[in-house]
N, C-alpha and C positions, 0 to 999 in steps of 0.2 A: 269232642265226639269221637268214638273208637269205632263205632258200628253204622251205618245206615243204608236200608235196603227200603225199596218202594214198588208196589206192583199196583200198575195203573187198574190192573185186570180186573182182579180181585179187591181191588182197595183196601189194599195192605200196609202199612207203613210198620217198619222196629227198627229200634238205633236203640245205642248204649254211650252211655256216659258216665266218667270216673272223673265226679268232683272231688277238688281236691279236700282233704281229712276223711273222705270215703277208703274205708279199705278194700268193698270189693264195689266194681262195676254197676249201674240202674239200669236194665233194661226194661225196655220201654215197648209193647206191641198194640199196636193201631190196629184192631183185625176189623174193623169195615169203619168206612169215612164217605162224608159227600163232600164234591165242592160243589161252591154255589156261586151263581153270579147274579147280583141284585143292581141292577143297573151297570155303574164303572166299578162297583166294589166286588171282589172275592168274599167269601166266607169259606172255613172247614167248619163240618157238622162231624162232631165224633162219637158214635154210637156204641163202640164195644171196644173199649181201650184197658191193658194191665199192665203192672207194671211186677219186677221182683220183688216191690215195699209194699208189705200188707197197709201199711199207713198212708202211702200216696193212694193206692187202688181205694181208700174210701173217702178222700180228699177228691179222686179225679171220678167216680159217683156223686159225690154232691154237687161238684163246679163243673166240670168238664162235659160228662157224658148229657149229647142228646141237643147240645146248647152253642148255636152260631158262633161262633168267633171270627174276626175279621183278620183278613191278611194282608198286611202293608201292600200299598201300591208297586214297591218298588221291586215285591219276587210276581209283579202281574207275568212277565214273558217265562217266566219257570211254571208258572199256573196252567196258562197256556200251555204248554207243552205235552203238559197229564191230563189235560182234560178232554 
């Protein structure tokens, strides 16, 4: 990871990443997110996320956007912290 920035504020999340055989940089912009807490579990709910790959951004429309995803137990005290 080269990049990551997080604004609890606004619920913001961007980072970049340079996989290797990638020649340039993915960045990545979360511009609004929930978390959620369902008992002991976390979720991110992510509602308007882009990236710089016209091919991911309708990959992350069909899978991604709008849809619970769970977050390991083990970033629970980093969760914590933003929420």
């Amino acid at each position: 990871m080269i990049n990551f920035k997080l604004d609890s504020k606004t619920h913001a999340i961007a980072f970049e990443i340079h996989p290797k055989g990638e020649e340039d940089p993915i960045q990545f912009k979360i511009n609004k997110y929930k978390l959620l807490r369902e008992g002991d579990k976390f979720f991110i709910e992510i509602s308007d996320m882009e990236t710089n790959r016209e091919w991911m951004n309708i990959g992350i429309e069909n899978f991604v956007s709008s849809k619970k995803i769970e977050i390991p137990a083990q970033y629970e005290k980093l969760i914590r912290l933003v929420m």
